[in-house]
C-alpha positions as CSV (number, residue, x, y, z in Angstrom):
1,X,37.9,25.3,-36.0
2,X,38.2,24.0,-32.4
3,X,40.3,23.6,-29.9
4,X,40.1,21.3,-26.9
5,X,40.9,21.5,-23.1
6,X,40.4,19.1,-20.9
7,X,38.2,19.5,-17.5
8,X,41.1,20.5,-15.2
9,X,41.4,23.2,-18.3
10,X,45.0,21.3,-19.9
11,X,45.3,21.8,-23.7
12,X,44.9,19.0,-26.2
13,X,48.0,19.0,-28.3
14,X,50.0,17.2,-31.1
15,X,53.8,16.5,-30.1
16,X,56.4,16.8,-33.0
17,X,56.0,13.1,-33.1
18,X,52.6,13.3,-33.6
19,X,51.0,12.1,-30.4
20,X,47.9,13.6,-28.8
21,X,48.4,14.4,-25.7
22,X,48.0,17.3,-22.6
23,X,50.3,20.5,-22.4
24,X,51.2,21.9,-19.2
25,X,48.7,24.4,-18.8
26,X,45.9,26.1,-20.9
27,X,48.5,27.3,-23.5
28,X,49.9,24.9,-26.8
29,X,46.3,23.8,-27.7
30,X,46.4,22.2,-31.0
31,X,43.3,23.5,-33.7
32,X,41.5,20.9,-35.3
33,X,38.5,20.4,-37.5
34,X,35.6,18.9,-36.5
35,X,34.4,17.0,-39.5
36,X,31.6,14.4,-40.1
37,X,33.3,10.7,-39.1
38,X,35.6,8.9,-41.6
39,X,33.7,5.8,-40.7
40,X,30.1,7.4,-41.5
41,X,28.8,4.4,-42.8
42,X,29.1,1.6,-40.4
43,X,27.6,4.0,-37.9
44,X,23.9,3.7,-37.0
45,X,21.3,6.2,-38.1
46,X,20.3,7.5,-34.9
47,X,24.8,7.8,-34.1
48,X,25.6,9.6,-37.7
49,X,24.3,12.7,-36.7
50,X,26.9,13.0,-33.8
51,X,29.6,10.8,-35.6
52,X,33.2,13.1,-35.9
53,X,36.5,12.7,-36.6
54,X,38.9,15.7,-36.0
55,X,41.4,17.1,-38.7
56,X,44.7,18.7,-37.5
57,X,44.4,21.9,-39.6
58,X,48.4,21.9,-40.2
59,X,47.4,19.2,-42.3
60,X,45.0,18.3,-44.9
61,X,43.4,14.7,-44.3
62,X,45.4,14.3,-41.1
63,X,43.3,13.3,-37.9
64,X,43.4,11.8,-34.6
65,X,43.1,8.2,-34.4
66,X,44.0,5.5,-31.9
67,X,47.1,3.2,-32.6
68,X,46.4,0.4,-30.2
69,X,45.2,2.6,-27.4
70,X,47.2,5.6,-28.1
71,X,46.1,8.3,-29.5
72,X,48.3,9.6,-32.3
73,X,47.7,12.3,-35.8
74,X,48.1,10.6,-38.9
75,X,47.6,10.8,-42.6
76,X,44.2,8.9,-44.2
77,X,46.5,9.2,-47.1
78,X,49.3,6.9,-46.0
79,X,47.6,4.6,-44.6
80,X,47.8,0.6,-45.5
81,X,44.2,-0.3,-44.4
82,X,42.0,2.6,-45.0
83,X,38.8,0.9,-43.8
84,X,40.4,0.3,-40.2
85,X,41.9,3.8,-40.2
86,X,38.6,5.2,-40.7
87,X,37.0,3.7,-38.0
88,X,40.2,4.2,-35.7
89,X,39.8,8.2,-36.3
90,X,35.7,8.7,-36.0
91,X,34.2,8.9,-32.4
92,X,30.5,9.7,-31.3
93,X,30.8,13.3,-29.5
94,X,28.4,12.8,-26.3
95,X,27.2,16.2,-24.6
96,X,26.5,16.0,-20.9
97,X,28.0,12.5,-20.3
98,X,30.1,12.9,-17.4
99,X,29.3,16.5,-16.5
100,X,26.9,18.8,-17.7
101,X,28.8,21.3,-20.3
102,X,31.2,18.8,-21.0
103,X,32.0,16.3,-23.8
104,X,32.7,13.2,-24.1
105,X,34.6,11.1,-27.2
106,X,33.8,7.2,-27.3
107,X,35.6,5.5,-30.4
108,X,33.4,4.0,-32.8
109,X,35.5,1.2,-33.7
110,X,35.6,0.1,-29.5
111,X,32.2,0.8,-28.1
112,X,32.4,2.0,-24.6
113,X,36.1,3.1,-24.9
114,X,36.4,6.7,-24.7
115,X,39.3,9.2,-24.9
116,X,41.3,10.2,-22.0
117,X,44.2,11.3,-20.6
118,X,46.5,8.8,-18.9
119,X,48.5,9.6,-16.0
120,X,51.5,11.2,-17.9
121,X,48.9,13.3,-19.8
122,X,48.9,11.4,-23.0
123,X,45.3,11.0,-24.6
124,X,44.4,7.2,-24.8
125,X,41.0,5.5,-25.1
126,X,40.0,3.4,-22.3
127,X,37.0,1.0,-21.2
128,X,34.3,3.1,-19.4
129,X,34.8,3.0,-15.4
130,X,32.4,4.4,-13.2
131,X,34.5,6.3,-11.3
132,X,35.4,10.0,-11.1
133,X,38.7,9.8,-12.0
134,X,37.6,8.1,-15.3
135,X,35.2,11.0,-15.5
136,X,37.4,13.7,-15.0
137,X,40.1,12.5,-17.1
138,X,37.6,11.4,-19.8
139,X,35.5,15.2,-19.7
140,X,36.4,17.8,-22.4
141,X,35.7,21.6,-23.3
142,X,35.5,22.5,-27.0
143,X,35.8,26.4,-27.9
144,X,35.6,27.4,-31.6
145,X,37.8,30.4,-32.9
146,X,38.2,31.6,-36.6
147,X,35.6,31.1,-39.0
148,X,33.5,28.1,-40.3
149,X,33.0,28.0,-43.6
150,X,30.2,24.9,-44.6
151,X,29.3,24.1,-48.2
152,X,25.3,23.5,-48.0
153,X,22.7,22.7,-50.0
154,X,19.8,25.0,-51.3
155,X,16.5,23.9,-49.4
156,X,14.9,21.0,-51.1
157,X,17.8,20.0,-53.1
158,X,19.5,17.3,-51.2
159,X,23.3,17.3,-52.8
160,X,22.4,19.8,-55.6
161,X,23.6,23.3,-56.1
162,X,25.3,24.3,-53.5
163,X,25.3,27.5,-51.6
164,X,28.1,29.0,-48.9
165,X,27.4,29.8,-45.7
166,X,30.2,31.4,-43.4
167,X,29.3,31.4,-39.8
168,X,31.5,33.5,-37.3
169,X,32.7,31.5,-34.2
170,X,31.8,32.8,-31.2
171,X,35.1,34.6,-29.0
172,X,36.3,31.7,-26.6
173,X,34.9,31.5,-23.8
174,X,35.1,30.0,-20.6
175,X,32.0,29.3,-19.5
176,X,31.0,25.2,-19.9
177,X,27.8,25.9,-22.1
178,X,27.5,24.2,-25.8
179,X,29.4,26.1,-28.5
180,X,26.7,27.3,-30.2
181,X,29.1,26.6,-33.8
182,X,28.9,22.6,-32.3
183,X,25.2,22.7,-32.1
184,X,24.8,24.0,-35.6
185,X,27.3,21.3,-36.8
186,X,25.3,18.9,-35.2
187,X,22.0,20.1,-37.1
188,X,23.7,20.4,-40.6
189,X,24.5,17.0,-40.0
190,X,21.4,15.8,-38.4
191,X,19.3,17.2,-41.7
192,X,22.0,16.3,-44.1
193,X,22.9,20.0,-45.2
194,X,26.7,19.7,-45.1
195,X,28.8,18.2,-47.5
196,X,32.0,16.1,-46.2
């Protein structure tokens, strides 16, 4: 489980009416699960690996996804186009594309739109500007907490019998370096080990 700050160290939160946005301060940050995208299959192969979508963990099958430009929590389960859904919620997590330590979410469905926060702190996506407000406001820290619990598969055995594998998340910490838990998500995914 994650949760996400953005550079100038704001929370990423989920209102009571279900829009992502900024809190005040470092405190209110919503936890999510980083899962493999929705939309894994329209991605290319040299993307899939660092294709996600994030779950709100108050709710099974709910993630973020953009509503027009908005970014907003909502239900794969309600939803009256699935397909579009699913690529609305999956993004392509870039380390080190603003700053170094940082991440960077670009939607898959709008290629060089990344998430961002707009001036009243909401989280949008938005056409890439070279500029470092754009940077700043499109820069994010991701600290685990909890437990990760992955179903994998025995060595050799694609998909087959499955084994569990708990991995304790590292404290939160402050410093920008690469979760290690995001790096091992990463190469599950990367050498198809984890089952979605």
């Amino acid at each position: 489980m994650i949760q996400i700050y953005a550079k100038s160290g704001r929370a990423v939160k989920v209102s009571t009416s279900d829009e992502v946005s900024l809190s005040a301060d470092v405190r209110g940050a919503t936890t999510f699960m980083l899962v493999s995208c929705r939309s894994s299959t329209t991605v290319s192969l040299s993307l899939s690996a660092h294709c996600v979508s994030l779950m709100d963990v108050r709710g099974t099958d709910w993630y973020i996804r953009h509503r027009g430009n908005d970014l907003h929590v909502e239900s794969e389960n309600l939803t009256d186009d699935l397909p579009l859904f699913q690529l609305d919620s999956s993004y392509i997590l870039h380390m080190d594309t603003f700053y170094t330590g940082l991440y960077a979410l670009e939607s898959v469905n709008f290629i060089d739109q990344f998430i961002k926060s707009d001036a009243n702190g909401r989280l949008v996506i938005a056409h890439r500007s070279y500029t470092a407000d754009y940077y700043d406001a499109a820069s994010f820290r991701i600290n685990s907490s909890g437990m990760y619990y992955h179903t994998m598969a025995a060595p050799g055995e694609g998909h087959g019998p499955a084994v569990n594998l708990c991995v304790p998340a590292v404290p939160r910490q402050e410093s920008v370096t690469v979760p290690w838990c995001v790096r091992l998500f990463f190469c599950m995914l990367r050498y198809n080990t984890i089952e979605v």
